[in-house]
VOPAGU-2260 file (C-alpha; in pm, 1 decimal, decimal comma):
REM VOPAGU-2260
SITE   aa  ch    i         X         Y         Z
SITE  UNK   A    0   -1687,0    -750,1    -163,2
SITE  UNK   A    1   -1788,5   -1058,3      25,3
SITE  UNK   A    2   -1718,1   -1171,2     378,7
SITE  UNK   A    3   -1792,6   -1533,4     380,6
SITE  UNK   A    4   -1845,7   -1664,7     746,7
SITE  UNK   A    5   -1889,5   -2017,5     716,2
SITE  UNK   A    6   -1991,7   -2087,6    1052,3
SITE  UNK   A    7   -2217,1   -1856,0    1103,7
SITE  UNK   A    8   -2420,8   -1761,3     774,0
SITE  UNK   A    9   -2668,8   -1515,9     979,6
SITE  UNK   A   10   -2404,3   -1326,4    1172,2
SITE  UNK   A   11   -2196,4   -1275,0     809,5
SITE  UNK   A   12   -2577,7   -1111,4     674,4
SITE  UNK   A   13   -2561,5    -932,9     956,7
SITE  UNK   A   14   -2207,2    -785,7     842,9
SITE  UNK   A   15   -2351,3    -750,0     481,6
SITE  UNK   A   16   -2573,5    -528,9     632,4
SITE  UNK   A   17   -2296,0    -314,4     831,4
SITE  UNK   A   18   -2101,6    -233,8     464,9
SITE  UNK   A   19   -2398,5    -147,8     323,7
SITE  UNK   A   20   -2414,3      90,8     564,9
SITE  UNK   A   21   -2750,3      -8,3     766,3
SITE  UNK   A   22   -2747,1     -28,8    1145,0
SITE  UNK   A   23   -2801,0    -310,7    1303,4
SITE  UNK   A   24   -2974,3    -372,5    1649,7
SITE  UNK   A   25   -2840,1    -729,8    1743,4
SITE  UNK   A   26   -2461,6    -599,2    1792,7
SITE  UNK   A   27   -2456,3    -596,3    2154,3
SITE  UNK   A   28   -2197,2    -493,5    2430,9
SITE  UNK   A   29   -2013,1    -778,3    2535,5
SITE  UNK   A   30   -1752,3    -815,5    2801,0
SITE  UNK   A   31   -1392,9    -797,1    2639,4
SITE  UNK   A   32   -1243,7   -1127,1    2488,7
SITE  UNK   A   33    -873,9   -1228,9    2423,7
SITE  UNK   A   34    -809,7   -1149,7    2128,5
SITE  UNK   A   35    -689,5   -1393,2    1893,0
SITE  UNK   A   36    -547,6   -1403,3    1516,1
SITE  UNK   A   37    -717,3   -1166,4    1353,0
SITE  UNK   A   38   -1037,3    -850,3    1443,8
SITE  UNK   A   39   -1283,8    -717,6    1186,7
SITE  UNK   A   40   -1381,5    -412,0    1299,5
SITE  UNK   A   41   -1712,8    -292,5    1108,3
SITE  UNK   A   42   -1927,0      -1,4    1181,6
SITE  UNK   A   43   -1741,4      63,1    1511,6
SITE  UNK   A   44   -1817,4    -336,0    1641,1
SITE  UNK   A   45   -1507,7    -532,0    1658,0
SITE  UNK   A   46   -1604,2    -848,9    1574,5
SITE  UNK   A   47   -1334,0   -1138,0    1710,1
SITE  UNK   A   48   -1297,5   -1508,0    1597,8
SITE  UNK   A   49   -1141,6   -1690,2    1895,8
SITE  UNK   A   50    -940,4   -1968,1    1611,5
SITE  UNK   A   51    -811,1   -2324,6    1715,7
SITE  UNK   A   52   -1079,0   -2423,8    1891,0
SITE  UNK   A   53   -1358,4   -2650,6    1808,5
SITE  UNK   A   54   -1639,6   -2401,6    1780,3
SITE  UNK   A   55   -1529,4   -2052,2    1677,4
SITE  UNK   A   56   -1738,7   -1806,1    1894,2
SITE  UNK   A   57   -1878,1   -1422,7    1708,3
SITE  UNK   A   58   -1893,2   -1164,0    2018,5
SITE  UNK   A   59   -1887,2    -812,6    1958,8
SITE  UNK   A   60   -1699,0    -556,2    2123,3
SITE  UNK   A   61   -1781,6    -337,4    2356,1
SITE  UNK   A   62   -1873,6      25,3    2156,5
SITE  UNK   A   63   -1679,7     194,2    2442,1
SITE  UNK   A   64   -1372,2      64,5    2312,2
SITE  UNK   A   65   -1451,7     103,9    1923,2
SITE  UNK   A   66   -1163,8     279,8    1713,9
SITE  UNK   A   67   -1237,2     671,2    1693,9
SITE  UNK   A   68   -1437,9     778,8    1379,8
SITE  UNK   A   69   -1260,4    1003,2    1192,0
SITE  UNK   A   70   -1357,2    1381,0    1104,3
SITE  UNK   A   71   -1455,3    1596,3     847,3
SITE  UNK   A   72   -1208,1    1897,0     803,8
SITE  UNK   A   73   -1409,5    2174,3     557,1
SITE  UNK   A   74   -1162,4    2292,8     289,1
SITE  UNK   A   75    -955,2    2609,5     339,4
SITE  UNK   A   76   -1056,6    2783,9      32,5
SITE  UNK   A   77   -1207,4    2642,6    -306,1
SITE  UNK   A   78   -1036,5    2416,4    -548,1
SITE  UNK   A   79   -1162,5    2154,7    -796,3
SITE  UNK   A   80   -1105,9    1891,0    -518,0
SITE  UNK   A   81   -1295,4    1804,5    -267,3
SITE  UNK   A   82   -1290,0    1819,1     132,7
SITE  UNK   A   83   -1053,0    1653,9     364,9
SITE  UNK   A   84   -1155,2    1322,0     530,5
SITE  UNK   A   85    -901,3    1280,7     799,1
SITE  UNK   A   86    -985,4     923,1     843,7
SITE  UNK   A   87    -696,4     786,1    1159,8
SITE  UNK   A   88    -831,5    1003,5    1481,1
SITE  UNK   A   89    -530,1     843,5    1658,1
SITE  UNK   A   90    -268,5    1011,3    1555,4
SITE  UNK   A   91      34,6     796,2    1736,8
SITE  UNK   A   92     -64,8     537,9    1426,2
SITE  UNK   A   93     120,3     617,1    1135,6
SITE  UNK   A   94     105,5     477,1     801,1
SITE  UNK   A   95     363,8     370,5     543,7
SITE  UNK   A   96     190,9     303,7     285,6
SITE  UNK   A   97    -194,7     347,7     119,8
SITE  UNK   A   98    -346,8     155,0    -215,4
SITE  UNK   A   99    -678,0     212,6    -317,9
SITE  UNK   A  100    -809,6    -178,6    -470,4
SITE  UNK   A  101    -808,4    -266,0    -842,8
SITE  UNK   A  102   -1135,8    -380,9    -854,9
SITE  UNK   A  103   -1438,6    -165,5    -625,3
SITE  UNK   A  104   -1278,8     181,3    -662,6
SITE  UNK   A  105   -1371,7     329,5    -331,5
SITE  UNK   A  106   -1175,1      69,7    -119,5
SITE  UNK   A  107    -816,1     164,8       2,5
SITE  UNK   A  108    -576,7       7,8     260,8
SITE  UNK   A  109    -310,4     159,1     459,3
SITE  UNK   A  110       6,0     -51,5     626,1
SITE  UNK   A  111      83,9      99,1     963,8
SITE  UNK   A  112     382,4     120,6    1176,3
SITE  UNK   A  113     209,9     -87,6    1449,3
SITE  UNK   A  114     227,0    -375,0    1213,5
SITE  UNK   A  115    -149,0    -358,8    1123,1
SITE  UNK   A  116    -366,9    -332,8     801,3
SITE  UNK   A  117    -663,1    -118,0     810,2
SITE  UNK   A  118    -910,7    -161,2     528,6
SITE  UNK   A  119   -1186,8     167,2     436,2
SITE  UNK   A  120   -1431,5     256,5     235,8
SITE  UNK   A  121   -1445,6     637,6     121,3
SITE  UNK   A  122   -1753,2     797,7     263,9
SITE  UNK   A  123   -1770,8     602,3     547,2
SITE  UNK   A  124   -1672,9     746,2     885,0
SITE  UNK   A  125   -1500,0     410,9    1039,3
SITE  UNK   A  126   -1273,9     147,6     911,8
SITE  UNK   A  127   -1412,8    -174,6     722,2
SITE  UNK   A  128   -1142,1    -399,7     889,5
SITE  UNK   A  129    -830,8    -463,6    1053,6
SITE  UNK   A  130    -612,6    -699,4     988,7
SITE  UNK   A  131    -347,3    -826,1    1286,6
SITE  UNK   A  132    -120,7   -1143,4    1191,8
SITE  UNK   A  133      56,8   -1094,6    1531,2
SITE  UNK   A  134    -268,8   -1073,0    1712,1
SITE  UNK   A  135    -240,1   -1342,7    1978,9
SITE  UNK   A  136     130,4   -1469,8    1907,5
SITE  UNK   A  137     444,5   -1456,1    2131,7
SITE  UNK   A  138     642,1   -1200,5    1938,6
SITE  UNK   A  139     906,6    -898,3    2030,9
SITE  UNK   A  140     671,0    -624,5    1907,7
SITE  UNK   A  141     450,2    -601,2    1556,5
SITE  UNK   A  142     670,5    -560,8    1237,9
SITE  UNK   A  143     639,7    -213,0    1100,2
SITE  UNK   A  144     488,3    -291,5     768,0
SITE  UNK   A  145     672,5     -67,3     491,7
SITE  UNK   A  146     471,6    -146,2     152,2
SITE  UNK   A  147     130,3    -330,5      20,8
SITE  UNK   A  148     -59,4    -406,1    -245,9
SITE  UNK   A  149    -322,6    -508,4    -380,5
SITE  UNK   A  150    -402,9    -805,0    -621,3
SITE  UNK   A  151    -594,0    -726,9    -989,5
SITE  UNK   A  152    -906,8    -889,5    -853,9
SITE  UNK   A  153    -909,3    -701,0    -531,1
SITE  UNK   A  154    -915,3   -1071,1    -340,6
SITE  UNK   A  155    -598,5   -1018,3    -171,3
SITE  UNK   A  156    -354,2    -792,2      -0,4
SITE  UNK   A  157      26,6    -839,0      -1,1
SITE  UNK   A  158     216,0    -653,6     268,3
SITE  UNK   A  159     618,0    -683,6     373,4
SITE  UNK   A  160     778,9    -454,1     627,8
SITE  UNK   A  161    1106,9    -403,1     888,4
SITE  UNK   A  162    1086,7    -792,9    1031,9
SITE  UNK   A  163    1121,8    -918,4     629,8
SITE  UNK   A  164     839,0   -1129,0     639,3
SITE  UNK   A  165     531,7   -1134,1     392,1
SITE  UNK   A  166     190,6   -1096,1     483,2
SITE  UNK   A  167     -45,0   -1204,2     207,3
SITE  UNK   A  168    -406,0   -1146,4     314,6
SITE  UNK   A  169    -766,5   -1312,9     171,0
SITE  UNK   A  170    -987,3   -1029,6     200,2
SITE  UNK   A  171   -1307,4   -1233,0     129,3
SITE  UNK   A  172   -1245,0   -1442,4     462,7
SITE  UNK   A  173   -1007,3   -1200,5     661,6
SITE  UNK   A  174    -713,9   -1450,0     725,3
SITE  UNK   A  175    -376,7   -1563,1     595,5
SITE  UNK   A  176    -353,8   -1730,0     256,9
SITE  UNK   A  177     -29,0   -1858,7     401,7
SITE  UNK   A  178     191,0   -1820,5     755,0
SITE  UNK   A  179     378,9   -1512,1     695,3
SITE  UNK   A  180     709,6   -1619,2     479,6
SITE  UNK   A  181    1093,1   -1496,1     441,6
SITE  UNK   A  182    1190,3   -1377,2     737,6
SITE  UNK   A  183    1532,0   -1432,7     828,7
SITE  UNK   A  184    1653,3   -1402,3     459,2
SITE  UNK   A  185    1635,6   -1067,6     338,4
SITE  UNK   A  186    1631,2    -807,5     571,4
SITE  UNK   A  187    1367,8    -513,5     573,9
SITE  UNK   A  188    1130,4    -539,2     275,5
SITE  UNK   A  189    1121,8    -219,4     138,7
SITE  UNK   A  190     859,2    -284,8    -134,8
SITE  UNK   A  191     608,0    -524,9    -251,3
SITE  UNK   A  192     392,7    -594,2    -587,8
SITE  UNK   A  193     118,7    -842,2    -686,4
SITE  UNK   A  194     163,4    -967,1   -1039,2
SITE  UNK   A  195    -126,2    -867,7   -1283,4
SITE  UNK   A  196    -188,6   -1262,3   -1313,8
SITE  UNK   A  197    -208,3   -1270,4    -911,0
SITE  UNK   A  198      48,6   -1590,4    -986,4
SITE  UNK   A  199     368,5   -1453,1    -794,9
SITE  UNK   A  200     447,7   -1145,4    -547,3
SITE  UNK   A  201     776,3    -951,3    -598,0
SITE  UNK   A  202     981,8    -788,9    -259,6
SITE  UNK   A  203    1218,1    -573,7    -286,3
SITE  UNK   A  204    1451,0    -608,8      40,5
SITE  UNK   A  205    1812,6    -442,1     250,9
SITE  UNK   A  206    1992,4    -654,4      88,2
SITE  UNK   A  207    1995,4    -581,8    -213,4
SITE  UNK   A  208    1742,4    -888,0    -405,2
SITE  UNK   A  209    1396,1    -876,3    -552,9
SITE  UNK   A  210    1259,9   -1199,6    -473,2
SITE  UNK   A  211     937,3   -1348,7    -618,9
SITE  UNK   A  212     724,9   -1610,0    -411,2
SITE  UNK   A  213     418,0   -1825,9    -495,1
SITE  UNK   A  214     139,5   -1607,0    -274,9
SITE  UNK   A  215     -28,6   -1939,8    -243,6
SITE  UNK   A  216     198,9   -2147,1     -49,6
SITE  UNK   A  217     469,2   -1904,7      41,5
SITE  UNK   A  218     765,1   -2082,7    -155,6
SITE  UNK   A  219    1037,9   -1874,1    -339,6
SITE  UNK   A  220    1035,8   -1906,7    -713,2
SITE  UNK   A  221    1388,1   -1890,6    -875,1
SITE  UNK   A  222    1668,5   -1725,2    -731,1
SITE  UNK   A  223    1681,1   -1366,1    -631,3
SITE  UNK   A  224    1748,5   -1121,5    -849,9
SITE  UNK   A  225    2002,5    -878,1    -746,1
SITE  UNK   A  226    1919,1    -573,0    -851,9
SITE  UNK   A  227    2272,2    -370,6    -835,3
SITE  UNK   A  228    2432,9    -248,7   -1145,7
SITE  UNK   A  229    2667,4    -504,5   -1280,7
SITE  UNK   A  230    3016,7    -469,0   -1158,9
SITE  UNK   A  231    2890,2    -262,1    -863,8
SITE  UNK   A  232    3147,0    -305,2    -569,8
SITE  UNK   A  233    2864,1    -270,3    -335,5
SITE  UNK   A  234    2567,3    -407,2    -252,9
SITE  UNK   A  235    2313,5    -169,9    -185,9
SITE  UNK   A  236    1913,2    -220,0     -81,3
SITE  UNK   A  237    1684,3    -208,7    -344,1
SITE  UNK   A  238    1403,8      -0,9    -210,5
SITE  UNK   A  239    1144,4     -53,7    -450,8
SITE  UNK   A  240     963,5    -276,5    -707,7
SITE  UNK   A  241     710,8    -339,5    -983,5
SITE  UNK   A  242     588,7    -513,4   -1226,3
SITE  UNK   A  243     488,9    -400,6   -1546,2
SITE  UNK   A  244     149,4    -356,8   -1670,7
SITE  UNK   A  245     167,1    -701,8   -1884,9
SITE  UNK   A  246     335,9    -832,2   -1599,5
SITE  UNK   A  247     626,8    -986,4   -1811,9
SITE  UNK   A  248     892,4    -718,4   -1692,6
SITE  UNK   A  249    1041,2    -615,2   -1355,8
SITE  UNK   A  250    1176,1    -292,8   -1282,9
SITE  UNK   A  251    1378,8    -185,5    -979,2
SITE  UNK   A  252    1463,8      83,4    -772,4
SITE  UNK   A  253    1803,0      62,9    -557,2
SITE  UNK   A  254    1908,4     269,1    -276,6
SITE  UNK   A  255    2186,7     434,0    -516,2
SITE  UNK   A  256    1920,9     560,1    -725,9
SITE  UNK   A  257    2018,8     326,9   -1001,4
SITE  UNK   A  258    1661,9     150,1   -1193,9
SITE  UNK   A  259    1738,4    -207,9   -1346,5
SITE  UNK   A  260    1445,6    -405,6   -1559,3
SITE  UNK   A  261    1449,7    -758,1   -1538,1
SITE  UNK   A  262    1260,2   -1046,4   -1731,4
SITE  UNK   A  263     981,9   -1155,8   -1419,8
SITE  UNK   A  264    1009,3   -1547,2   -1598,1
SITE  UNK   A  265    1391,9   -1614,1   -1632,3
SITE  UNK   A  266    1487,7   -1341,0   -1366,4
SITE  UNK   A  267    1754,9   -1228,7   -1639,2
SITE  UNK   A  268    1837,8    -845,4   -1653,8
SITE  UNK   A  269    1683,4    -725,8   -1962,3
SITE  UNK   A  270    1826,5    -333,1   -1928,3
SITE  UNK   A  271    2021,8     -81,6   -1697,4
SITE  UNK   A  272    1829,9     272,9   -1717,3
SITE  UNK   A  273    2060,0     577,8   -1711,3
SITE  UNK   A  274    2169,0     695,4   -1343,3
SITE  UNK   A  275    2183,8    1026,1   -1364,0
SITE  UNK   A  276    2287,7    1234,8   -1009,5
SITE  UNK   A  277    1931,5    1357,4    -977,5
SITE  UNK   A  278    1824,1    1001,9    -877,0
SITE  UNK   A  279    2153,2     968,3    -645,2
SITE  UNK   A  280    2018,3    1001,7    -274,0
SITE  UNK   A  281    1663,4     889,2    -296,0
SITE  UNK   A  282    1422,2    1001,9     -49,0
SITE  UNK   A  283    1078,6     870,8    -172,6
SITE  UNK   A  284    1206,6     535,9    -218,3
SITE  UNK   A  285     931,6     492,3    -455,1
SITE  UNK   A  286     912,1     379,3    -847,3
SITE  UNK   A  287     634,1     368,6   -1027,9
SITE  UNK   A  288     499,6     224,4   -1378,9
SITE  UNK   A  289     293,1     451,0   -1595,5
SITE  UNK   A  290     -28,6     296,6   -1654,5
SITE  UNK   A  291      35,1     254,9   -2027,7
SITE  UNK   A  292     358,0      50,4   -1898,7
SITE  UNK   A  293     591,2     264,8   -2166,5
SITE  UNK   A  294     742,0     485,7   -1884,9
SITE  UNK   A  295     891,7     458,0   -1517,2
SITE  UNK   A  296     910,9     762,2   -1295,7
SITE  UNK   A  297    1106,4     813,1    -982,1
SITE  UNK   A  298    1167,3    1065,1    -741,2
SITE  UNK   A  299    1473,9    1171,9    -526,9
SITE  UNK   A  300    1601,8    1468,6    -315,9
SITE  UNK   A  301    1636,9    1660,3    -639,7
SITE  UNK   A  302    1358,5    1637,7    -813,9
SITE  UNK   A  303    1181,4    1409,1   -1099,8
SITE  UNK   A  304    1287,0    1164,5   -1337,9
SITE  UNK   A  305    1087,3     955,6   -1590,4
SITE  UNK   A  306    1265,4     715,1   -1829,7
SITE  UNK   A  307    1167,4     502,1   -2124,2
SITE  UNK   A  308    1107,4     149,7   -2016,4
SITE  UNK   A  309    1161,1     -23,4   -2291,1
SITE  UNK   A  310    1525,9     169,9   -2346,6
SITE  UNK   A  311    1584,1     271,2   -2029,6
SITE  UNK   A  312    1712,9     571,0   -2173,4
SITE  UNK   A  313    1616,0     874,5   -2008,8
SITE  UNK   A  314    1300,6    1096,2   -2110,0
SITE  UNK   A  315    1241,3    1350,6   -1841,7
SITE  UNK   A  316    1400,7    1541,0   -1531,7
SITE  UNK   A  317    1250,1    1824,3   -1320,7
SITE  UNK   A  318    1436,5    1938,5    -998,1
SITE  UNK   A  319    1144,8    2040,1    -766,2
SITE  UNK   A  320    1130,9    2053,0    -351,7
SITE  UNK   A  321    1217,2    1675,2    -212,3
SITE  UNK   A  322     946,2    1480,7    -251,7
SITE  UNK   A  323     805,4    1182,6     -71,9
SITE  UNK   A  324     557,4    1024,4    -253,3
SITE  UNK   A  325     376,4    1001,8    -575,3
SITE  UNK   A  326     136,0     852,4    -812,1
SITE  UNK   A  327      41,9     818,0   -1156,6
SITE  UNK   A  328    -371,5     887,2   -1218,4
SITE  UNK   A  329    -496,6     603,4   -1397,5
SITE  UNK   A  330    -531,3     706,6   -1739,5
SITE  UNK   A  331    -161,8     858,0   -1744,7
SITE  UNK   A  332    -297,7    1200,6   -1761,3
SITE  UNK   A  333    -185,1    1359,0   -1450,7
SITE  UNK   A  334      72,8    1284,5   -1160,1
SITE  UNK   A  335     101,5    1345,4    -836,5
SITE  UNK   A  336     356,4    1462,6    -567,0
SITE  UNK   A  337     363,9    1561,8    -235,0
SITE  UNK   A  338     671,7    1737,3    -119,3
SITE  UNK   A  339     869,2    1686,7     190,9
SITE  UNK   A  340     725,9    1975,4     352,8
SITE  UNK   A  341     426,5    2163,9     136,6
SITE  UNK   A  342     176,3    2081,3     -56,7
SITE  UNK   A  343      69,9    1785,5    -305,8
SITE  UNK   A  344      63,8    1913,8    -598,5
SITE  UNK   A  345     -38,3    1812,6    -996,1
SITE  UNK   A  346     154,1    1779,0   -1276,1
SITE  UNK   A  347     126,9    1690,5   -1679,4
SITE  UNK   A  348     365,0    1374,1   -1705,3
SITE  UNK   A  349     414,7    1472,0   -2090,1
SITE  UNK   A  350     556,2    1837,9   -1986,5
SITE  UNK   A  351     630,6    1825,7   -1613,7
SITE  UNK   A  352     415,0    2143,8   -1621,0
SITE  UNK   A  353     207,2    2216,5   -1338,2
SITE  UNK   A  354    -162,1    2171,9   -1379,3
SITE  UNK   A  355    -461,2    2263,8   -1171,1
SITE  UNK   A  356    -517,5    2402,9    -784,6
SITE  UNK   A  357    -339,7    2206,8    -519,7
SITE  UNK   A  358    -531,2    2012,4    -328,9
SITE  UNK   A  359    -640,4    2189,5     -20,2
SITE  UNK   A  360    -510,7    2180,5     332,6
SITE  UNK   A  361    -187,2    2204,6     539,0
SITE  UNK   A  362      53,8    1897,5     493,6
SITE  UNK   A  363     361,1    1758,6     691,9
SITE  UNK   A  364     574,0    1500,9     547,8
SITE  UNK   A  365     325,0    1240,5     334,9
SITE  UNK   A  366     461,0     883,7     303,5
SITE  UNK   A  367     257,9     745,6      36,8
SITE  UNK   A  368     -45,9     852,8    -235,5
SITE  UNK   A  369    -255,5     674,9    -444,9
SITE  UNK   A  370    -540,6     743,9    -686,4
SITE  UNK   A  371    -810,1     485,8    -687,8
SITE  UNK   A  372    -876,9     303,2    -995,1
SITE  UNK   A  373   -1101,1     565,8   -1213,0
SITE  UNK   A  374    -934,4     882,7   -1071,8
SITE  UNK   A  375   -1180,2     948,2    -894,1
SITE  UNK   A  376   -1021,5     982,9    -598,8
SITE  UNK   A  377    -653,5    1100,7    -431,0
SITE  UNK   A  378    -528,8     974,5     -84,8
SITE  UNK   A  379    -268,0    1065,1      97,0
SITE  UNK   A  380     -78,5     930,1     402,1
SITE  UNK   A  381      92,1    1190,7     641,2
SITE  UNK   A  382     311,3    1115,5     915,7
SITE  UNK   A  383      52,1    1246,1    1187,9
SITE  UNK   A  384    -133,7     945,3    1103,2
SITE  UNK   A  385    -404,4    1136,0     897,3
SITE  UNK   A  386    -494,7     976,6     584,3
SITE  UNK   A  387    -662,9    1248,1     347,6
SITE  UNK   A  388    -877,2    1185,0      46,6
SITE  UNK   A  389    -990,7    1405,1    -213,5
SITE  UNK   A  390   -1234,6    1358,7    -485,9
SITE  UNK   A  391   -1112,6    1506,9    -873,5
């Protein structure tokens, strides 16, 4: 990944240097700044650009005030995974969501409930970067940012959350592609997806649209989709969204449990997947593509359920504990859940069987999991603001 500093081509060597993990002896303590729009923080140095003036000055922060390096917790008994990396020391910062990128496979980002992005690299003890679009502006508080993602290229990070506005992120520069958008029209966003050709965003929001922008300029292409089964007396929030692997198809979870598919061009429903009552009362909030792109899996209070995507027609159903999150491995092979209250645990997508040890370690409620892009790796995000990784 590059971090292209144009004003300053030695300092952004210098910061080459830090992600390669070497140490380097100019990074001095500095008094404290005021912060402006946006902090890198690299190799415990918080490096602030003081923007819209006519020089932008580099200072580092003082180390006494550098964000807590996480810890290495030895696993409670052996399993085919590895250790757990708690990686957020503070634990009064909780995250919402976690993606590994698309494109490095050892990068992963978590939205936090302070309104923050934190960017890491696995195997390295402090966070790459944080991301702030508040930093420095007259607001009411930060906006609790629900849902991100990454783009295919691993360029650029989407992120919506409680305020309704979208966040889209250049990771090669660290700021805004755009001001943050939509806020004011459609209530919390509850979920957010990059398109495949890194063309359009989709957000799925309270009331009850998926809406797809131009991550560019911020503009809203087409109308909103409402994602509601036809004829529905109610409007209810959909709560999740994705595109498909080809990026031609939409499909959309609402908060009645009901999933919808809908052509991502002409916005036109395409299909209404079964609703059975396991889906009814969804905790997870979360839907999720298969890798191939042939199935969609949710999860509710009651369990499981996968369904045919290009039928809609349903193909699976396992009641298990509640669970909160979940993820498909790459190659379709295995999926992952973490339970309300227990452990994560592995299953066979084909059978629903349970495969393998569960990860190690004790777990409260988990939020969000994600494997990074060769399997590799599985990370979790609990509600004590731990973030744990394991390697497969």
């Amino acid at each position: 990944m590059q971090f292209e500093l144009d004003r300053d081509h030695a300092f952004a060597a210098r910061i080459q240097a830090l992600l390669a993990g070497e140490e380097d002896p100019e990074f001095v303590d500095e008094p404290p700044v005021k912060r402006s729009n946006w902090s890198w923080i690299l190799g415990g140095a918080a490096v602030l650009l003081i923007v819209g003036m006519a020089a932008a000055a580099v200072l580092a922060y003082p180390r006494a005030n550098r964000a807590e390096t996480p810890t290495v917790a030895a696993s409670p008994s052996p399993s085919p995974f590895g250790p757990t990396w708690k990686i957020a020391a503070n634990v009064d910062v909780k995250a919402n969501d976690i993606k590994f990128d698309r494109q490095y496979g050892d990068l992963f980002a978590t939205a936090n409930t302070d309104g923050t992005i934190t960017l890491f690299k696995v195997g390295r003890k402090s966070r790459l970067a944080r991301f702030d679009s508040t930093m420095g502006a007259m607001t009411s508080g930060a906006q609790d940012l629900k849902s991100l993602d990454f783009s295919a290229d691993g360029k650029r990070l989407v992120a919506g959350g409680m305020r309704g506005s979208v966040e889209i992120w250049n990771l090669d520069t660290g700021k805004l592609v755009t001001k943050p958008f939509g806020a004011g029209r459609m209530g919390v966003i509850n979920g957010v997806s990059f398109a495949p050709d890194r063309q359009s965003v989709a957000t799925a929001s309270a009331d009850g649209t998926v809406r797809l922008w131009n991550p560019y300029n911020g503009q809203q292409i087409g109308e909103p989709i409402t994602t509601a089964p036809e004829g529905s007396e109610y409007k209810v929030a959909a709560t999740a969204v994705q595109f498909s692997p080809n990026g031609k198809v939409l499909a959309t979870l609402s908060d009645d449990g009901s999933v919808a598919f809908f052509d991502a061009e002409s916005h036109e429903r395409i299909r209404q997947a079964d609703s059975p009552s396991t889906t009814v009362g969804t905790i997870g909030d979360e839907l999720v593509y298969r890798p191939d792109g042939r199935v969609v899996a949710t999860v509710s209070a009651s369990g499981l359920h996968m369904w045919d995507a290009r039928t809609g027609k349903t193909l699976k159903a396992a009641k298990t504990d509640s669970i909160g999150a979940f993820a498909f491995r790459p190659d379709g092979k295995m999926l992952a859940c973490a339970s309300i209250a227990g452990p994560v645990r592995l299953y066979d997508p084909a059978t629903l069987a349970p495969v393998g040890n569960p990860p190690p370690g004790e777990f409260r409620f988990v939020d969000a999991m994600s494997f990074s892009p060769t399997g590799k790796y599985l990370a979790a995000a609990e509600t004590d603001g731990s973030v744990r990784i394991w390697s497969t």
